[in-house]
Structure formats: C-alpha cells, structure tokens
N, CA, C and O atoms as CSV, one atom per row, in Angstrom:
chain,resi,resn,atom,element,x,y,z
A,1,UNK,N,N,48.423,115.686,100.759
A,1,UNK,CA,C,47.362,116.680,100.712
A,1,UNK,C,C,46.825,116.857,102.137
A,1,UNK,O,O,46.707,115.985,102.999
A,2,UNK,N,N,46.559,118.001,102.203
A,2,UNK,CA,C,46.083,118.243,103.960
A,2,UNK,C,C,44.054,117.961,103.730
A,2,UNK,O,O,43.216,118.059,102.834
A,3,UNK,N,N,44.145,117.479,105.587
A,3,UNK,CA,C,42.908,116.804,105.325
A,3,UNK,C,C,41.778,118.098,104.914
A,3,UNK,O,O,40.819,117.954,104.156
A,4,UNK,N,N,42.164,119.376,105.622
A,4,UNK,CA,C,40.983,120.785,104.616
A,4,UNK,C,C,40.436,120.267,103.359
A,4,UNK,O,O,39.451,119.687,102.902
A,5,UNK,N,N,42.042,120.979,102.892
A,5,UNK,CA,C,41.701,120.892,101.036
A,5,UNK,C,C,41.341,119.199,100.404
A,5,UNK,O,O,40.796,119.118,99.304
A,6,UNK,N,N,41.613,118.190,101.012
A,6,UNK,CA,C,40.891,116.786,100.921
A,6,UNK,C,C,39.709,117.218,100.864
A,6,UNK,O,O,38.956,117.117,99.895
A,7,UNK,N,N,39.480,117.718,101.889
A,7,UNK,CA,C,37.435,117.827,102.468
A,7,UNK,C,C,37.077,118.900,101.609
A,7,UNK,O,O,36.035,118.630,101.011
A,8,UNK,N,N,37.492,119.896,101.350
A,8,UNK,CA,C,37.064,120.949,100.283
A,8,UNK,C,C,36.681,119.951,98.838
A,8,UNK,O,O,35.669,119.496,98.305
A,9,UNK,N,N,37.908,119.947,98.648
A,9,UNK,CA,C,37.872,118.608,96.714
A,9,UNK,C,C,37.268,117.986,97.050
A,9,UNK,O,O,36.845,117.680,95.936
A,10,UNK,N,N,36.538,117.192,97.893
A,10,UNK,CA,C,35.316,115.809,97.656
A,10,UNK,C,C,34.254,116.699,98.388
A,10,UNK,O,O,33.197,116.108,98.164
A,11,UNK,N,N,33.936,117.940,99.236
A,11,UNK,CA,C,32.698,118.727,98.944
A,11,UNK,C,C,32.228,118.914,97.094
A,11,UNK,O,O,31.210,118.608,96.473
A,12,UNK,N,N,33.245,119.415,96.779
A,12,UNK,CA,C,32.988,120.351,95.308
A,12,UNK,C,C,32.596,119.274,94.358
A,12,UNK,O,O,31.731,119.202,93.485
A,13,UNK,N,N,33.558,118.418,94.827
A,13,UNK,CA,C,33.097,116.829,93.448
A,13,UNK,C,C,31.975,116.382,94.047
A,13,UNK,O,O,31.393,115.916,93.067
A,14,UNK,N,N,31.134,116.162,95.128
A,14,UNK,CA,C,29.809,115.851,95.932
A,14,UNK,C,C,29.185,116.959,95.094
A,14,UNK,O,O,28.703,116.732,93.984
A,15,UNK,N,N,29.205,117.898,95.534
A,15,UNK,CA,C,28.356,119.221,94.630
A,15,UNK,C,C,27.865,119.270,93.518
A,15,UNK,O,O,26.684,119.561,93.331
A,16,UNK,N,N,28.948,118.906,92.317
A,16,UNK,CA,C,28.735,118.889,90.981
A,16,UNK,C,C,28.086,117.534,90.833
A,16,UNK,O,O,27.314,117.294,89.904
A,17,UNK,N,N,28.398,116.678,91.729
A,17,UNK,CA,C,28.028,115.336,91.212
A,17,UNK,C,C,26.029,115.172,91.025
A,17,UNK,O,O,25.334,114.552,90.220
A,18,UNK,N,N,25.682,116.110,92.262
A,18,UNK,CA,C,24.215,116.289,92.935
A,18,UNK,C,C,23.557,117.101,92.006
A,18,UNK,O,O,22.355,117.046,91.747
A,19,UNK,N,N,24.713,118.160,91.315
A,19,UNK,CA,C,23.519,119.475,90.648
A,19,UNK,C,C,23.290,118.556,89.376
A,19,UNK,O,O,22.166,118.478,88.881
A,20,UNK,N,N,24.649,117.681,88.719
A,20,UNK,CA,C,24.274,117.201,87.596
A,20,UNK,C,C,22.939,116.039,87.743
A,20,UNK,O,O,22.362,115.786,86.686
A,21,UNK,N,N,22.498,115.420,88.859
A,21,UNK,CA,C,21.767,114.345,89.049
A,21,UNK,C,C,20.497,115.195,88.942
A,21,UNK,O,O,19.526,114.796,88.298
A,22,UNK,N,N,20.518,116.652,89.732
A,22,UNK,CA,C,19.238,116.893,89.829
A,22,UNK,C,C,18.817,117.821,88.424
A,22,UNK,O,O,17.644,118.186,88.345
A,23,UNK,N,N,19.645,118.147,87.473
A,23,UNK,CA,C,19.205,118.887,86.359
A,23,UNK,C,C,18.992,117.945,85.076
A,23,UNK,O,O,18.881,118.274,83.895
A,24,UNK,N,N,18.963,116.389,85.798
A,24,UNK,CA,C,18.411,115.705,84.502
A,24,UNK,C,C,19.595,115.350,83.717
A,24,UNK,O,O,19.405,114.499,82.848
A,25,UNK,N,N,21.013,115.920,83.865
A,25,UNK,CA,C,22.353,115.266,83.013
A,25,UNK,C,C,22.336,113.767,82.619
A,25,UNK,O,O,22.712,113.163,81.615
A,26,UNK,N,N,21.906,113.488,83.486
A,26,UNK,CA,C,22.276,111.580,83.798
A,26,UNK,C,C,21.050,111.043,83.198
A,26,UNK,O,O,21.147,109.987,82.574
A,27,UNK,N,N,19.561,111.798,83.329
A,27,UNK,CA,C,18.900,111.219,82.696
A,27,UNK,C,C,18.512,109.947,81.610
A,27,UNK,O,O,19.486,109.672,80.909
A,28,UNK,N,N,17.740,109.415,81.426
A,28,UNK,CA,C,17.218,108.647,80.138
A,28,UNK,C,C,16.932,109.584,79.237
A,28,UNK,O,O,16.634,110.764,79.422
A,29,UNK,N,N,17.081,108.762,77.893
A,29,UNK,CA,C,16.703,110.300,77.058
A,29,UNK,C,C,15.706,109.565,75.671
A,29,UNK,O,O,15.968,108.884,74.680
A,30,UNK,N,N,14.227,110.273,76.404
A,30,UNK,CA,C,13.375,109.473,75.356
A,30,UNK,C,C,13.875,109.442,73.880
A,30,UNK,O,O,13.863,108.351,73.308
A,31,UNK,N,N,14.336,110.602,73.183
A,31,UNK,CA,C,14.145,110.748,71.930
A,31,UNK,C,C,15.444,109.612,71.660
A,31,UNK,O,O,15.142,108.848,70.743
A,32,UNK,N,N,16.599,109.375,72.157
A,32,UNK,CA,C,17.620,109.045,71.828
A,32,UNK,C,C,16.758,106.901,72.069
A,32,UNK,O,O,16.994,105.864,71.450
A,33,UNK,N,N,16.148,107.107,72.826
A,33,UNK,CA,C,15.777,105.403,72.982
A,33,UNK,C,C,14.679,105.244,71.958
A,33,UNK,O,O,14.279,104.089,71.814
A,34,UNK,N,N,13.925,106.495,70.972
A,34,UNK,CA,C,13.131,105.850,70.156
A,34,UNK,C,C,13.519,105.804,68.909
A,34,UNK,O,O,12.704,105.600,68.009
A,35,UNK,N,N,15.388,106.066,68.580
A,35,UNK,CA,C,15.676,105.628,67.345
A,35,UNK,C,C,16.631,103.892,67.555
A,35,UNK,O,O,17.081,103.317,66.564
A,36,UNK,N,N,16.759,103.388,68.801
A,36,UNK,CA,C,16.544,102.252,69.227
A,36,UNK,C,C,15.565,101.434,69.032
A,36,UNK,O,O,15.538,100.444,68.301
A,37,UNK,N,N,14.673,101.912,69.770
A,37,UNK,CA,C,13.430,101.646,69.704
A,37,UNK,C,C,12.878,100.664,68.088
A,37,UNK,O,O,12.588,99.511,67.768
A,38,UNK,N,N,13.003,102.131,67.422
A,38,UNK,CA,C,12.561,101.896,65.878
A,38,UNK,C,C,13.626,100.991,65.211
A,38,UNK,O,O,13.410,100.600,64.064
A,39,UNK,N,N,14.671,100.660,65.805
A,39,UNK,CA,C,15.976,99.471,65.054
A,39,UNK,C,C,15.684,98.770,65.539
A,39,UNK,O,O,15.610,97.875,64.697
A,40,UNK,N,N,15.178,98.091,67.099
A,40,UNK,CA,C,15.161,96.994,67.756
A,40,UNK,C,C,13.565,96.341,68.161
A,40,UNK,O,O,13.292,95.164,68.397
A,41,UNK,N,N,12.881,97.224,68.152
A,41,UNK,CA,C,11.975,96.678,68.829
A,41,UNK,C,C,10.798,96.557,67.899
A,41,UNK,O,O,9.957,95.660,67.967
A,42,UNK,N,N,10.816,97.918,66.684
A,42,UNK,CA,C,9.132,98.254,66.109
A,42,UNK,C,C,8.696,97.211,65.266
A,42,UNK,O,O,7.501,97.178,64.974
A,43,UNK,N,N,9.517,96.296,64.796
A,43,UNK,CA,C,9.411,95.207,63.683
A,43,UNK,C,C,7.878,94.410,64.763
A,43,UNK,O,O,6.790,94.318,64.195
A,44,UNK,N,N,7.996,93.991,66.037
A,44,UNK,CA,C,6.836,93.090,66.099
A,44,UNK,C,C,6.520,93.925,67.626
A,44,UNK,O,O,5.867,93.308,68.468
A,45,UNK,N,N,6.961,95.210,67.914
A,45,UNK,CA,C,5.866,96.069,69.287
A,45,UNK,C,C,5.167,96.955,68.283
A,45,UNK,O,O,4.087,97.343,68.728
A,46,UNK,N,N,5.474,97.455,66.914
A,46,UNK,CA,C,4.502,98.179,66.337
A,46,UNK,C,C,5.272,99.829,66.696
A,46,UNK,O,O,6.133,100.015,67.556
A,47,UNK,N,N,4.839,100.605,66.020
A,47,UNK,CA,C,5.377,101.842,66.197
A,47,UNK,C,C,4.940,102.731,67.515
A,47,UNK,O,O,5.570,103.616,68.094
A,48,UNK,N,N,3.484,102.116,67.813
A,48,UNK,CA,C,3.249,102.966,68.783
A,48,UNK,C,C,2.951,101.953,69.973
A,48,UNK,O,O,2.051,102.139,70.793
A,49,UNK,N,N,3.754,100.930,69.972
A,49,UNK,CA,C,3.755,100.007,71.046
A,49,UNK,C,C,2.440,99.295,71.107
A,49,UNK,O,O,2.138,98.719,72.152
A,50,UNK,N,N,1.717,99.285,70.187
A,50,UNK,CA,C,0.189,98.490,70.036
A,50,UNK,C,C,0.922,97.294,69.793
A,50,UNK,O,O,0.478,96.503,70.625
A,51,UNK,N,N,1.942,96.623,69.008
A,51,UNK,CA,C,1.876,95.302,68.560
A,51,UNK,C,C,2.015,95.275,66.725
A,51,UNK,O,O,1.477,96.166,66.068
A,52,UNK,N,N,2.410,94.703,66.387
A,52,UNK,CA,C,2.543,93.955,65.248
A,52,UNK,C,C,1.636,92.912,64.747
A,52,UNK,O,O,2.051,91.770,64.949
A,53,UNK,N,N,0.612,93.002,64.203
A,53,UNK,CA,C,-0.614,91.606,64.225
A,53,UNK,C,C,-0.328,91.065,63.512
A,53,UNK,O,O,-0.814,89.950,63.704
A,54,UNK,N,N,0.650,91.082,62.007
A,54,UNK,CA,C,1.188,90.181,60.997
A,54,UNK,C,C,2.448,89.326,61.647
A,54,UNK,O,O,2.571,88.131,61.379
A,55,UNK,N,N,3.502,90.107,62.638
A,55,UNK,CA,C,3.925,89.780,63.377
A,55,UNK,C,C,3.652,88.276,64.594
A,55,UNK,O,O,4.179,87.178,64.767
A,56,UNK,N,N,2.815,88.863,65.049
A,56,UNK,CA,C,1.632,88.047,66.309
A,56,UNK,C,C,0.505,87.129,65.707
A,56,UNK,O,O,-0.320,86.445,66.312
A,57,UNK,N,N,0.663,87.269,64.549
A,57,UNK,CA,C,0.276,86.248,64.392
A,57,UNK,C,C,0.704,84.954,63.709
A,57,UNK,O,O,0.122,83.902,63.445
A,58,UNK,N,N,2.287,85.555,63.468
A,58,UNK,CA,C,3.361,84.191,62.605
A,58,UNK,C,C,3.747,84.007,63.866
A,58,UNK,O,O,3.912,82.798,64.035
A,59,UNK,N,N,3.941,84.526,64.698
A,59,UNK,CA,C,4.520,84.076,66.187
A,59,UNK,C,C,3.254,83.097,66.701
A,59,UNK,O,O,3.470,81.998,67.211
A,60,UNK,N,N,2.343,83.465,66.566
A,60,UNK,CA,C,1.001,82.517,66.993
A,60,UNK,C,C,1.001,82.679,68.446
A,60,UNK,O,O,0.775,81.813,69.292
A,61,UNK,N,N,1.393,84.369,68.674
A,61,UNK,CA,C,0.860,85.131,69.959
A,61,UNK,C,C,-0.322,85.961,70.729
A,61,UNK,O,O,-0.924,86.680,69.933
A,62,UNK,N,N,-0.640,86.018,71.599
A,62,UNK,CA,C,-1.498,87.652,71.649
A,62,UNK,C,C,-0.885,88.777,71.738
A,62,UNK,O,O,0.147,88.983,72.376
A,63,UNK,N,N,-1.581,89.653,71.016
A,63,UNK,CA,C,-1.159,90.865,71.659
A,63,UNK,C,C,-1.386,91.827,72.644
A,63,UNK,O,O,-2.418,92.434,72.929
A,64,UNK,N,N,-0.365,91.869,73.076
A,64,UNK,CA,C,-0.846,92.403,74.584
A,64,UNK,C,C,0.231,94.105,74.800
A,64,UNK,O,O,1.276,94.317,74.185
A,65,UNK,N,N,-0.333,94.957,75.687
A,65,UNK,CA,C,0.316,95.924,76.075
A,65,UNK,C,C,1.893,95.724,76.190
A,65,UNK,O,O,2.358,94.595,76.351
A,66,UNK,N,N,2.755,96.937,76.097
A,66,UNK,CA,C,3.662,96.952,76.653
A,66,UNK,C,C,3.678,97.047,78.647
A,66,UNK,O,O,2.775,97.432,79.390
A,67,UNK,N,N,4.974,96.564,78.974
A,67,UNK,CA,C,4.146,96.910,80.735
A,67,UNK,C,C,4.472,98.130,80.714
A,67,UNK,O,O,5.058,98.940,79.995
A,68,UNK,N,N,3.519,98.000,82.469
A,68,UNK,CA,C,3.005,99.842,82.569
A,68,UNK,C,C,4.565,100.176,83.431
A,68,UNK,O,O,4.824,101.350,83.695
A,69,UNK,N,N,5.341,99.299,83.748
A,69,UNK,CA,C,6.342,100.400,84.817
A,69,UNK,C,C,7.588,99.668,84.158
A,69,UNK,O,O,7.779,98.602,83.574
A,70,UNK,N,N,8.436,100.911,84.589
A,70,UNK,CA,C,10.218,100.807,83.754
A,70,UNK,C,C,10.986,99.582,84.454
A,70,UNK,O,O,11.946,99.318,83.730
A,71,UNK,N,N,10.961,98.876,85.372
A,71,UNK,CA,C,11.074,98.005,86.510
A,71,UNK,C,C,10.973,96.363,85.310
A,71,UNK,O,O,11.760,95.424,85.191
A,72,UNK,N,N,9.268,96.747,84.427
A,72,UNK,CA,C,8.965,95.840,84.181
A,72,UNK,C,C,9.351,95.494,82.718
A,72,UNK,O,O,9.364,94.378,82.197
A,73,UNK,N,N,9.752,97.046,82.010
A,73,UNK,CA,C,9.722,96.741,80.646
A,73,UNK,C,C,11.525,96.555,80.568
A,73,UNK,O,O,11.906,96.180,79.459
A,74,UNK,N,N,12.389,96.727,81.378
A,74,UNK,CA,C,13.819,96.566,81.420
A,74,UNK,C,C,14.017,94.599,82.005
A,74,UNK,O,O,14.832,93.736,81.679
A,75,UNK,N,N,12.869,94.592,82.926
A,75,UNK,CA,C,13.201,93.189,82.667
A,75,UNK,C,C,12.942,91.872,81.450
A,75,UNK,O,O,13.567,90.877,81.081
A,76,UNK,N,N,11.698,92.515,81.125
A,76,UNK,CA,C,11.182,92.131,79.910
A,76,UNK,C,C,12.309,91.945,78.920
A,76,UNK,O,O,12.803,90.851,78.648
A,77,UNK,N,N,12.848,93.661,78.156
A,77,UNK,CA,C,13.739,93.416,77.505
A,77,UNK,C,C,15.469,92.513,77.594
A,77,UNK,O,O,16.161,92.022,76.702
A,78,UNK,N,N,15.666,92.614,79.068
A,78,UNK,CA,C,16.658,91.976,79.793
A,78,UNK,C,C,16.899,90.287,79.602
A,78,UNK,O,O,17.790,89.545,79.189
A,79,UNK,N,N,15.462,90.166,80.198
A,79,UNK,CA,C,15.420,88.432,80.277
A,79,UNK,C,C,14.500,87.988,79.502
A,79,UNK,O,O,14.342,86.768,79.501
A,80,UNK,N,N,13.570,88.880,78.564
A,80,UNK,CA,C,13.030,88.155,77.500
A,80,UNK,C,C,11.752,87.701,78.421
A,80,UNK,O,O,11.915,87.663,79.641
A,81,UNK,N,N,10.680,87.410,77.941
A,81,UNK,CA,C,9.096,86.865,78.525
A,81,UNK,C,C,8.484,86.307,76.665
A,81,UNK,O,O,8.294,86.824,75.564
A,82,UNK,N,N,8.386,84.893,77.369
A,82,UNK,CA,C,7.094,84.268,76.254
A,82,UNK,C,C,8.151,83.982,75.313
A,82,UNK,O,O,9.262,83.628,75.705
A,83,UNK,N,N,7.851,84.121,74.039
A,83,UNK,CA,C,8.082,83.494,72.618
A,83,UNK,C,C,9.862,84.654,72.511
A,83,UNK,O,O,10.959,84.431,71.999
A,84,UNK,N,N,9.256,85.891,73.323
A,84,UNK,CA,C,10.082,87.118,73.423
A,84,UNK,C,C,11.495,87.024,73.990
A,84,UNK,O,O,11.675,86.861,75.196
A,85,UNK,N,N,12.810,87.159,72.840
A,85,UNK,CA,C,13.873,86.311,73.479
A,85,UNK,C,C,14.588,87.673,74.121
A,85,UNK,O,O,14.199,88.828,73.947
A,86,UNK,N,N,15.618,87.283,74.828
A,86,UNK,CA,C,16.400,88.454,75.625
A,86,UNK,C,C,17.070,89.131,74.869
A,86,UNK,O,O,17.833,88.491,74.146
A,87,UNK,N,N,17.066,90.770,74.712
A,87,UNK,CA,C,18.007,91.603,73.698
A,87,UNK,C,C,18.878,92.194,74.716
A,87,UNK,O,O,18.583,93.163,75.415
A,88,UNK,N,N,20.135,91.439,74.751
A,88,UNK,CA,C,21.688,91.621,74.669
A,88,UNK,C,C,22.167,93.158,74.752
A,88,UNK,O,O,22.596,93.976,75.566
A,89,UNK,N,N,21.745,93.001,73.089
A,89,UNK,CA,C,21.983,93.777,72.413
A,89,UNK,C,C,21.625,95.673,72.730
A,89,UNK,O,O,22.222,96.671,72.328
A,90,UNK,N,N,20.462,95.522,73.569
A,90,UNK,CA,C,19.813,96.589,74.280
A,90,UNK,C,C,20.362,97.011,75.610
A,90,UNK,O,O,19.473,96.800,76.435
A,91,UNK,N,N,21.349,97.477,76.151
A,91,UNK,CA,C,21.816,96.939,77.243
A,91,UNK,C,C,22.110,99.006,77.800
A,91,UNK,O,O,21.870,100.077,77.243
A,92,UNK,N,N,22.689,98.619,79.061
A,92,UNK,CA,C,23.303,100.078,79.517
A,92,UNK,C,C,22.479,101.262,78.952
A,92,UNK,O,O,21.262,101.177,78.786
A,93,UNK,N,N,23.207,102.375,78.664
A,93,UNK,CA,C,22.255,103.606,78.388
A,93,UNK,C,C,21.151,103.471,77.417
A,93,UNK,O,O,19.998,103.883,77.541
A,94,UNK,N,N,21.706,102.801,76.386
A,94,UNK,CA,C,20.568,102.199,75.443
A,94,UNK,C,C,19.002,101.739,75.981
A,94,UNK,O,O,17.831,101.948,75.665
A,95,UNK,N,N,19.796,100.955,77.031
A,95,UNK,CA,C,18.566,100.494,77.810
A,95,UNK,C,C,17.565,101.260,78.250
A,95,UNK,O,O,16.364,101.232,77.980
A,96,UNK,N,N,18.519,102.310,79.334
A,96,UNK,CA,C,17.296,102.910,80.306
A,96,UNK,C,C,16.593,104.019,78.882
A,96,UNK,O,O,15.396,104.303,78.858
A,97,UNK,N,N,17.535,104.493,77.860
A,97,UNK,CA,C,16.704,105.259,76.975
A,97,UNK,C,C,15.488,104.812,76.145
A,97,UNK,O,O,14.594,105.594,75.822
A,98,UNK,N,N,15.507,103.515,75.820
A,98,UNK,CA,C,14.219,102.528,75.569
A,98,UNK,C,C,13.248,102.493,76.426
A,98,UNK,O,O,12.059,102.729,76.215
A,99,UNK,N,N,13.697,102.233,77.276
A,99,UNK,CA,C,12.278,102.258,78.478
A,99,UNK,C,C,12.204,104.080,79.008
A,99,UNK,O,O,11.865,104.413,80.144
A,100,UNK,N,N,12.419,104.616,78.409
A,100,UNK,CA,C,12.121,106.046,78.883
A,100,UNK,C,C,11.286,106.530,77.501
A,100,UNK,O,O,10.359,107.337,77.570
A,101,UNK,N,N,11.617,106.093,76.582
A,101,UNK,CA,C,10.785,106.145,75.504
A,101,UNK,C,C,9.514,105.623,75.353
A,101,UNK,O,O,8.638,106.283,74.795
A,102,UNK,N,N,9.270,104.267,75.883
A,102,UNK,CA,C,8.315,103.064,75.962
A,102,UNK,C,C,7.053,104.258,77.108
A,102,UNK,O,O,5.934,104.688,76.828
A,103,UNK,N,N,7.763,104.412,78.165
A,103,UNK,CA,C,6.959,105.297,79.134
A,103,UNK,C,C,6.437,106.447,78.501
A,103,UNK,O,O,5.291,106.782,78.802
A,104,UNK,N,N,7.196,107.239,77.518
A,104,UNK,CA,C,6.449,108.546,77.574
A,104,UNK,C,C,4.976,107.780,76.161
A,104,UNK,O,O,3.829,108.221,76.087
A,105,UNK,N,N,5.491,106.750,75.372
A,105,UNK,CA,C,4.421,106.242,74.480
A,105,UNK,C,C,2.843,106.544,75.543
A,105,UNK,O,O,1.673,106.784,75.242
A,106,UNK,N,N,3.349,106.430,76.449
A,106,UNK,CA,C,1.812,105.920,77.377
A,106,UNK,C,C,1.115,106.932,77.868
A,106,UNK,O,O,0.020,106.833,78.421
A,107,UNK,N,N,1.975,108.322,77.603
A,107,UNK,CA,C,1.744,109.913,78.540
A,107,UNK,C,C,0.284,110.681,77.164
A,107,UNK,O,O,-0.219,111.788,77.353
C-alpha cells in the first residue's frame, strides 16, 4: 500500500473513530445500567439508592449514601467497601452503565 492512501485510511478511521466518541456512541447508558442496577444492586441500595433498612439492619450496618463521583462508585462496586463484597459479576460495559445510572439517581 502506498504511504498516501496508508495516511488517507488511518485519517478516515481517526475521523470516524472521534465523531463516534463525540456523539455519545461509546457512551454509558443510564437506562441500560438501571435494569442491572435493579438485578444486582436494589435488594440492599434500595431503589432509589437510599438503602435498604431491613437489609442494614440484618447486615448490622449504617446507611449511608451512595458516593458522589463515578471514580468512587466503580471502585466500590469493583473492590467491594465494608460488609460490601466485590461484584465480579458487574464488570465492563455493565459497569460503566451502573455507575452512569447511580449518577443520574443524584441529578
């Protein structure tokens, strides 16, 4: 392949790669992380992320907020905090769509 049309084909694949990043393609996608959400998490975060108090209190926890930034609630779910064990199971797109869900709870 001549080096042009090289440099042309990885302009055009650069191009598409940028418009899809900036129109949100790649995105998290709240609605898709709050039927996750509601399989994995609502049993003891509660539906609207308040908590579970029948929950929290067989755990013989407090209840406390979800965290305020995506940084914090991906590690949370990642490595687990407190009584709160690590979900595996939540992982890759799943993931960032949970915590994009968790965030808009707070809007």
């Amino acid at each position: 392949m001549r080096p042009t049309t090289r440099s042309i084909i990885e302009f055009a694949l650069a191009s598409i790669i940028l418009a899809l990043c900036s129109t949100g393609a790649w995105a998290a996608d709240a609605a898709a992380g709050k039927a996750v959400y509601a399989a994995k998490c609502r049993s003891c975060h509660g539906a609207n992320g308040e908590g579970n108090p029948s929950m929290a209190k067989a755990l013989k926890v407090e209840l406390k907020p979800l965290s305020d930034t995506s940084a914090d609630v991906k590690k949370v779910i990642t490595d687990g905090q407190g009584k709160m064990k690590p979900m595996p199971s939540v992982a890759g797109a799943d993931l960032d769509n949970v915590v994009a869900y968790v965030q808009s709870m707070k809007k």
